[in-house]
Phi, psi and omega in degrees: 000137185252138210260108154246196126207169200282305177198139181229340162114192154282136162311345168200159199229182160255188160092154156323117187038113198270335153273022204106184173275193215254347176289297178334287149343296167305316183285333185278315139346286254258297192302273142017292186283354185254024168232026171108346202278128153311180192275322198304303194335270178336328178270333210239005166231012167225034141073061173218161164271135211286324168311332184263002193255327166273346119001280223276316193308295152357262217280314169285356185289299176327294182290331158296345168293297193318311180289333158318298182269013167250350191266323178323287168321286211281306196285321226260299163336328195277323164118007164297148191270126180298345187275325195272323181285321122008265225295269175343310182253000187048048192239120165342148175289315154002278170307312165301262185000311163309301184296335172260032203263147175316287220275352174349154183349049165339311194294307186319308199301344191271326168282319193316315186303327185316289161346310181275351187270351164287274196334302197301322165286320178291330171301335189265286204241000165082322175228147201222097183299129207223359201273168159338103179112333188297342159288345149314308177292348182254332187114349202247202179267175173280309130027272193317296175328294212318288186295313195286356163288306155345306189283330181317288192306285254273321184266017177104012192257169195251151182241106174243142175255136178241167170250144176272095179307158188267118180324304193295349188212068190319318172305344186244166194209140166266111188286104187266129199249122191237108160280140157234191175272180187290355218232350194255144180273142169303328175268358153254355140302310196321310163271028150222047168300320199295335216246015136338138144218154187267123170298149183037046156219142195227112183271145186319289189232167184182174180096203210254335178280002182290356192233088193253113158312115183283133179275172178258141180280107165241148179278151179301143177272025161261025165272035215208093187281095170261121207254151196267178191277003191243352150284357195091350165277058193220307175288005155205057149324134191079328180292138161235116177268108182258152185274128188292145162068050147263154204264336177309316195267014169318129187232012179051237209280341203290151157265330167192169186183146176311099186241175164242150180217162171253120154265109223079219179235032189207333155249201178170154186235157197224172227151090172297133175265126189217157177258167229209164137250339188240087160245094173014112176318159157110332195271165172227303250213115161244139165241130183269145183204140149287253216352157192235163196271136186249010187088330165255117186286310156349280187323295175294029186248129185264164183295157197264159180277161153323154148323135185059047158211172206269127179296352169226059160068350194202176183261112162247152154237140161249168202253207211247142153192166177258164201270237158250000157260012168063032156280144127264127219247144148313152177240175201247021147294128165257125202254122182289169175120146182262260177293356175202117189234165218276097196238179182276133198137329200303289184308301179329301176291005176316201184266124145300115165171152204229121195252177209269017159277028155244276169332310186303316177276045162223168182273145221292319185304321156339269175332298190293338141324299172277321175321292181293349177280337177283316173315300180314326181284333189289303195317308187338293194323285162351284171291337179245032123295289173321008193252356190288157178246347161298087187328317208253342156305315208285335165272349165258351165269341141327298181301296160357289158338298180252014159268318193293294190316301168340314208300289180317315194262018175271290189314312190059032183268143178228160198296127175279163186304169198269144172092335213293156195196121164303138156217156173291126170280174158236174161248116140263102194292348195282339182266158200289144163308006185222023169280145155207116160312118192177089166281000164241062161209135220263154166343146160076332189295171186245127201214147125242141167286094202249132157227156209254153311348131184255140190229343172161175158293020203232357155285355211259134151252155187237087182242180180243151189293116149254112141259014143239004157227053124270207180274327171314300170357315181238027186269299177254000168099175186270351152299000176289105236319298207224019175285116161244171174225139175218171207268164203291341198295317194309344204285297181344312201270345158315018184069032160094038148008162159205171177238046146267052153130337186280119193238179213207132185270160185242150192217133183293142153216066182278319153270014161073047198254281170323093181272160196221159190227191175273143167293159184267157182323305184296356186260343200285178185019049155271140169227120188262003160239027157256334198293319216248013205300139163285147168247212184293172185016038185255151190253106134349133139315137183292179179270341182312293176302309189284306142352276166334295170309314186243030125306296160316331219247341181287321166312300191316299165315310161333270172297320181325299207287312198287358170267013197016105171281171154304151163317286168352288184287342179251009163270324189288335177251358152292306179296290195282000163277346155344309203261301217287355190269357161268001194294334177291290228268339160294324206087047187250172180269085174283351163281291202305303203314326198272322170283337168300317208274339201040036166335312175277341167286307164309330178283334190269342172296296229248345177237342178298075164306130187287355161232046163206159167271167182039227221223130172207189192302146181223155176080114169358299175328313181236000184279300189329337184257343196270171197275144152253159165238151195246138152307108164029125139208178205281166161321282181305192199211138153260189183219142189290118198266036158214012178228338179076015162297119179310150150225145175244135149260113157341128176289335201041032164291132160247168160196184236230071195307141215268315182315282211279342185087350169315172128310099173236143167280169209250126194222181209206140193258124192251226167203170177317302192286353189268324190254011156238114181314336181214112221268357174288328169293346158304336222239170229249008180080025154271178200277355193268305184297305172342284196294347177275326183275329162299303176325321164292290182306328166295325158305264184022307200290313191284343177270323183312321189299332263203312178283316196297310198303313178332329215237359168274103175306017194276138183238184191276146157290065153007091184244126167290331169289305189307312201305327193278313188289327171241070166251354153262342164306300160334299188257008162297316182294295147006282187273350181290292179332307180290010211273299172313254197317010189239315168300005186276336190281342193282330175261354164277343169290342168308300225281355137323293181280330158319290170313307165310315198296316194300311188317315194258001174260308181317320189303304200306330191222066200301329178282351194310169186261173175269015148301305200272336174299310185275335155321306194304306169349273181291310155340299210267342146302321181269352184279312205294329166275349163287345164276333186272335198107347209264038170287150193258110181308169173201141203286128161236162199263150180242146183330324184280350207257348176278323175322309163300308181308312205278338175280017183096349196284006180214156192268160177282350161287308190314316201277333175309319183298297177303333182289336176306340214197037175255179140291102166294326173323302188302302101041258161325263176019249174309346202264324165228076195301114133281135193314124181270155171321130165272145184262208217218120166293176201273012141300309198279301199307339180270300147358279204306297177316311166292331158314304181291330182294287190311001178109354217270138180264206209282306188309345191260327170292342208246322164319293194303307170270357169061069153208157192297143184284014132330297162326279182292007155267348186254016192303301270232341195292000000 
């Protein structure tokens, strides 16, 4: 039978019920099913979605009851008889009767009151955020919102999404759903996003006054002892020795931390900060410098940025102490650092994992070793997600699960070495060139140091554990988390290192498993900012182009070693990323170094391909990361239901080239390793790239594997008996959830206000680089949520309350919801239990405590009590 229909009129109308009245609707509904049409059939001829079309239907039935029952109201009030009203409506008495009950279409009455109190707000402030979470702010169900916006619209008010871009990921955009009147336009919601409002939340600050460049608390510089390079501060350039049980200078449990300090009002020194007892009277401050003295303290300093840019180059905080009236004041350190700043402990959590512009310049068994100890640890993880029997856990640590591995087969980082640890360097000149201070290592052991940017081995210095005569010993204790100190010649050999801040992994070699080589001839005693001096009128490097420049030379380096170059040849482009990573902050002529250096003759050795023109990344190592561009597409994804392969849709976007007057479609930047399905197709055929390319694919596989699982249509068993046995763990959950969704409208509304603030520093400062842009970015987002309030709770599940989930006590939309907004740490945790750490009974923690006291360091207490130097770091915990 063939399905027409003859005439339905237009599918939307303007104006108050854009289908009719809600009887109209219904009756149309009606007509429609009897003439064959499916509910989609049917949806799709009154221009709707079938979820909106049982919506509208829902919601006109509501309103013809209502009307029913205020007409119902009205005759029986008038003094009619229900048989007569009955009669009169061809309605049952039954049914009067029903209607004239109080709570009569409770529901309905309850979105209408909703309705008006949004009309009432949109009529007060015009635009009205109706997205995720405002129900939380209103009190009600998301249900409940859903329809009195339903009614809203249906009476002529406009529903618009607008997108936010995101400060932290310019590429993602937060979609905002803003009711208006009838009468207002998208582009003028659009230029006016800042004057959003959120029900019932009254933001802290707004207006024209929300964005005040803060000044810096800095100290005189004649508090400031500077010692030059030919004074010893060239040997621990960058350390700033501040005078102990100064209060300004607190670092609280801390021993040392990365800082910005300000002097005056115009310059400021940067720096790891550690406290001193023997600093010249007159003095608070030795500041270390290479630089040689002008006469000026100020030259050996750097300049504070202009207004409305972060005045010292980097995401600071600052820190705290109190005063003799027991406030808590700023003290004038900034600590570097956003969300976590590099105080002492810090380094110590990076990432274990060792990346392959280490590995690749190593011999291939090596590589291929850790590599599979990462494959290996990935497969676990796998199986015992698949092993879970909660579905909606279990499909949300899939997905998780194959966003990491993507990551991971991108990144190429293999598993780190046994004992391998981030540390902060310090100089100690007291110590032998073949020393290294590092208490959480035992006397005698054997360590190399690796740092990044990395150019070969021949960078790896190999030194043995002294911790008993340096100086540190009694400057950060024999307890430092993640701190070592080595003498300054070793920084050298390390692509010149210095100690503000720069670190390293330190790795036990006791077996030469890591190889290391001699530096080469041509690197010793290059300075490259004596080599490289600007000369007159010559234009600096952006800071944007120098990114860029050792980005390349770093790619270069790459491929050279793994194609093996000569010594020769990996000296000449070692020496010009020399020159280009200081060419900013120096001024250096980093074009001559690339014309001295034969810089293009090596790019034409070592990058040329025969399926491109000219010269780029040529080897897996460095191809994988580099960018592609792509067409558009939306955020989500489907999965290929037989390979389990992301599929992405096109945005189909264009636009209107301004030059040529073209079409160009609209494209978006992925990277290489993400858009080639077989990581084999990177790499230039060496034995090195091979082992990086099974590795890559095997992951691919393991995530394709993981997406697939995603796609088991099992949903949770619902049990009404556990929810009655755990109903207060259900409504501990309950209110953790609504706390999270109720912070969601508050960060779009940041990330609003973020924007403005990011806007209005750029306005202020027009030269910034695109270094400083993007620092401003994350400032004016985390500045906007400290004004707004907007932290984002984050749920953590307590044992009993996992207990619940897992007996079924919570529905699988609910628990989808918490997983979205939990501690996933926490999460894994109960979902995929590992043998856990035994803990240090209280006889070893009273042991371990008194070691400390006695001076003993971590390696030598964790020896002493036979547990891991972990262990003896969490005594305190």
């Amino acid at each position: 039978m063939v399905k027409y229909i003859k005439h339905i009129g237009t599918p939307r109308h303007s104006g108050r019920y854009p289908w009719g009245s809600g009887g109209d609707l219904l009756s149309r509904i009606e007509n429609l099913k009897n003439a064959g049409l499916t509910e989609k059939e049917i949806a799709k001829s009154l221009d709707m979605s079938t979820t909106k079309l049982r919506n509208q239907k829902s919601l006109a039935t509501s309103e013809r009851k209502e009307e029913q029952r205020l007409k119902v109201i009205r005759e029986r009030e008038s003094g009619v008889s229900v048989a007569a009203i009955s009669r009169d409506l061809s309605i049952p008495e039954s049914t009067i009767r029903d209607l004239l009950k109080p709570n009569a279409n409770k529901k309905f009455r309850v979105i209408r009151e909703l309705a008006d109190r949004i009309k009432g707000l949109i009529t007060k402030g015009k635009y009205v955020d109706v997205g995720e979470g405002v129900e939380a702010h209103l009190g009600v169900t998301e249900t409940k919102l859903a329809n009195a916006v339903t009614l809203l619209t249906n009476e002529g008010y406009k529903k618009y999404y607008i997108d936010q871009p995101q400060l932290g990921t310019q590429d993602r955009k937060t979609r905002i759903k803003v009711l208006v009147g009838p009468d207002v336009e998208y582009t003028e919601l659009s230029n006016n996003r800042m004057n959003i409002q959120i029900p019932n939340f009254i933001a802290n600050d707004a207006g024209d006054g929300f964005y005040v460049p803060q000044p810096v608390k800095g100290i005189s510089q004649d508090r400031i002892l500077v010692k030059y390079a030919n004074d010893g501060g060239g040997d621990k350039d960058g350390l700033i020795e501040l005078r102990s049980g100064v209060p300004e200078f607190n670092l609280g449990e801390s021993h040392y931390a990365q800082v910005r300090i300000g002097v005056g009002d115009t310059h400021y020194m940067k720096g790891m900060a550690v406290q001193v007892n023997d600093i010249p009277d007159g003095y608070d401050v030795i500041y270390n410098t290479n630089k040689l003295s002008t006469g000026n303290k100020l030259d050996a300093m750097k300049p504070q940025k202009e207004a409305g840019v972060s005045r010292f180059g980097a995401m600071v905080r600052p820190n705290t102490y109190l005063d003799s009236s027991g406030n808590t004041v700023p003290g004038v350190l900034n600590i570097v650092g956003d969300t976590t700043p590099n105080v002492e402990g810090s380094w110590d959590k990076w990432s274990k994992s060792l990346a392959s512009q280490v590995l690749a310049k190593q011999p291939p068994k090596l590589a291929e070793r850790q590599l599979k100890i990462s494959q290996k640890n990935a497969e676990a993880e796998l199986n015992d997600i698949l092993s879970l029997t909660n579905p909606v856990v279990r499909k949300h640590l899939l997905t998780e699960f194959a966003d990491s591995v993507d990551r991971k087969a991108i990144d190429l980082k293999a598993a780190a070495l046994p004992g391998q640890r981030t540390h902060v360097m310090l100089p100690d000149p007291n110590l032998k060139l073949d020393e290294v201070y590092a208490p959480n290592y035992n006397n005698g052991d054997v360590i190399s140091l690796v740092r990044f940017p990395h150019g070969g081995k021949f960078e790896i210095p190999t030194l043995r554990v002294n911790n008993k005569n340096s100086i540190y010993r009694d400057i950060i204790g024999p307890q430092a988390q993640d701190a070592i100190a080595i003498h300054p010649d070793v920084a050298q050999k390390m692509s010149g290192a210095d100690f503000d801040g720069d670190t390293c992994l330190t790795i036990p070699n006791k077996t030469g498993a890591l190889r290391t080589a001699p530096s080469l001839e041509k690197l010793k005693n290059f300075d490259p900012i004596n080599a490289y001096p600007k000369f007159d009128g010559m234009k600096v490097i952006s800071p944007e182009r120098m990114q860029t420049e050792m980005g390349m030379i770093s790619n270069l380096i790459t491929d050279m070693s793994i194609k093996g170059a000569s010594d020769s040849e990996i000296a000449r482009a070692v020496k010009h990323s020399m020159v280009v990573i200081d060419s900013e902050k120096h001024k250096l002529n980093y074009k001559q170094s690339a014309r001295d250096n034969s810089i293009t003759a090596l790019k034409r050795t070592y990058q040329t391909s025969p399926d491109r023109q000219g010269f780029g990344a040529a080897t897996l190592l460095s191809r994988s990361n580099s960018q592609e561009r792509v067409l558009q597409r939306v955020d989500r994804y489907a999965i290929d239901p037989k390979t389990g392969e992301k599929v992405y849709t096109n945005t189909n976007e264009s636009y209107i080239h301004k030059k040529t007057g073209k079409v160009i479609e609209r494209r978006t930047m992925s990277t290489k390793g993400a858009e080639t399905k077989d990581a084999h197709k990177l790499s230039s055929g060496t034995v090195v790239e091979k082992v990086y390319a099974d590795h890559a694919n095997s992951l691919k596989a393991l995530g394709n594997q993981a997406r697939l699982a995603t796609l088991d249509k099992k949903v949770t068993a619902y049990s009404r008996e556990a929810y009655q046995k755990f109903k207060p763990q259900v409504q501990s959950l309950d209110t953790k959830l609504k706390e999270a969704i109720k912070a969601k409208p508050i960060e779009r509304k940041a990330q609003i206000l973020g924007s403005e603030i990011y806007k209005r520093k750029v306005e202020s400062a027009p030269d910034m680089s695109r270094a400083d842009k993007k620092k401003e970015r994350g400032r004016s987002i985390a500045l906007a949520r400290v004004r707004l309030d907007a932290s984002k709770p984050v749920i953590k599940i307590t044992p009993r309350e996992w207990t619940a989930i897992e007996m079924g006590a919570v529905s699988g939309t609910r628990l989808k919801a918490l997983l979205q907004n939990a501690d996933m740490d926490v999460v894994r945790g109960y979902a995929t239990p590992r043998v856990a750490k035994a803990a240090l009974s209280s006889g070893k923690k009273s042991r371990a405590r008194s070691l400390v006291k006695a001076g003993y360091t971590s390696a030598e207490i964790a020896a002493a009590l036979g547990v891991p130097v972990y262990q003896v770091r969490e005594i305190n915990d």
